[in-house]
Phi, psi and omega in degrees: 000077184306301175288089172305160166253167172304276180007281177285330160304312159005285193274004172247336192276312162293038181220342175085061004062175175204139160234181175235138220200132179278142192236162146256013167248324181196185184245136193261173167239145193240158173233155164295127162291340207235025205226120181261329175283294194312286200286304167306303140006278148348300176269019181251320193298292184297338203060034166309137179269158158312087192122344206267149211258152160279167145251168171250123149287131213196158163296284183265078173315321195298005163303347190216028174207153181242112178310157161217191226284308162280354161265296200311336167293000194254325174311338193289345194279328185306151335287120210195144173306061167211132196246176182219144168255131184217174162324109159308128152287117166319290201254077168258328169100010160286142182275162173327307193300348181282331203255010195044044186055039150312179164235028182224188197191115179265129214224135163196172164260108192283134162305058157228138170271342166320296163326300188294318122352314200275279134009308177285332166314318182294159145262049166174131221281165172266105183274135184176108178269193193275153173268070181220177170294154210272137172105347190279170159296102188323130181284149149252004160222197188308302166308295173301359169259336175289336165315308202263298237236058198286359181224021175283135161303114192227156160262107181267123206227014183052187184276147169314124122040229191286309180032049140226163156322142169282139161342122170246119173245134191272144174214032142292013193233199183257000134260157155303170168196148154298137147258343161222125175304174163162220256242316173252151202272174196280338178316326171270341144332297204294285187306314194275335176273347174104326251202127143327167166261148183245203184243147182338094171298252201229003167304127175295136160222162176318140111105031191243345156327141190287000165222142186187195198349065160258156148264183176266011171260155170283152166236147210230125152289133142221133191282338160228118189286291221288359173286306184313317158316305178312316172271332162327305207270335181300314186308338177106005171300110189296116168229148177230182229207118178242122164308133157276140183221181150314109209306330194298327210284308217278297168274040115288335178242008198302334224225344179274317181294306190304305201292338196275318197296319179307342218267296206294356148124051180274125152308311185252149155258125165261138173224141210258134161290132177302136217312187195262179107125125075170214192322337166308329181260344154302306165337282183305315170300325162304327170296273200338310223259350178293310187304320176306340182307328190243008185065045161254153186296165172128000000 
């Protein structure tokens, strides 16, 4: 039975099971966080390298991360695409594999009322990266995780949102940094915290390899998909074509698109980048690093 109720996800995720569960940025595969076999799992199930830190998900995070002055201004985005990494509570009881033995924890509340029903059910928060294979295309709906996972248990919870990943802002250090772009833009960091950004140290967070959320045709950044498309398929290339639209527009289907060119046999996805600035730069970062997948520029 791949599609679950909250009821029976409950009750598979408190058995130490994983189900996959809709977010508003992408669908996650979740574990009991205080479960070291259940989270391991997790990376076993993906083919997760070993260290790589999770987020953890909760109604209320702080129990298990310690705020200061600036993640509660940033908690305002909550629940909302944005996670923050701060100082772990020791004795919160997450095992080591959700933070990769860090002292730090990367922690938000996810914008689903499915989640959030599922999470008020629980007595213990949810470690839960996307539920696809690791280095892949994110699912944004039900259908794209039984595509990778066919007898994994999901809450269908309809298409994502939003449909990228959330905004990881490091606030362990004594500037904030972006460590991913994603749902929510840095401009508006910027504004509920008062303070410039700095720039990323050397913390790890999901999804932050310079190649990632690829398919399996390669992808090519152009600033005009239909010539470049044109002069391919002359060449004898299968290439199909992703539009620049309205960034909002643009990271809902973006990742829905990457999987449909993959279905119709495309060698190359060609894709236009998205204008620059607030939700536009996730966007561009999720190309780039699928184009990095194959060594193509961009």
């Amino acid at each position: 039975m791949p599609i679950v109720t909250l009821p029976e996800a409950a009750e598979i995720l408190a058995e130490g099971g994983l189900v996959a569960i809709p977010t508003e940025t992408v669908y996650g595969l979740a574990a009991n966080a205080l479960d070291g076999a259940a989270v391991a799992a997790v990376f076993a199930r993906k083919g997760r390298p070993a260290g790589h830190p999770l987020i953890l998900h909760a109604r209320d995070p702080r129990p298990y991360a310690r705020f200061d002055v600036r993640a509660e201004r940033l908690s305002a985005f909550w629940p909302g695409p944005l996670a923050m990494v701060l100082p772990m509570v020791r004795e919160s009881g997450v095992v080591a594999e959700v933070t990769g033995c860090r002292d730090t924890i990367a922690v938000r509340c996810p914008d689903h009322p499915v989640t959030l029903a599922l999470l008020a059910m629980l007595p213990f928060p949810l470690a839960a990266p996307s539920a696809n294979r690791f280095g892949q295309v994110s699912p944004t709906t039900a259908a794209h995780v039984l595509a990778a996972f066919p007898e994994l248990p999901v809450v269908d919870g309809g298409p994502c949102r939003v449909g990228l990943e959330s905004t990881i802002v490091d606030l362990t250090g004594p500037i904030p940094a972006i460590l991913r772009p994603g749902g929510i833009p840095a401009d508006a960091v910027v504004l509920a915290l008062g303070e410039e950004l700095g720039a990323a140290g050397d913390t790890v967070a999901p999804g932050s390899l310079p190649a990632h959320y690829a398919p399996r045709a390669r992808v090519v950044l152009a600033e005009d998909a239909a010539s470049t498309v044109a002069a391919l398929r002359k060449a004898g290339i299968r290439a199909l074509s992703i539009l620049r639209r309205p960034a909002p527009a643009y990271a809902r289907v973006l990742y829905a698109e990457l999987r449909e060119a993959d279905a119709a046999g495309a060698d190359v996805i060609v894709c236009e980048p998205a204008v620059v600035g607030g939700l536009g730069d996730a966007v561009n970062d999720r190309l780039r690093r699928a184009a990095a997948s194959w060594g193509a520029p961009g």
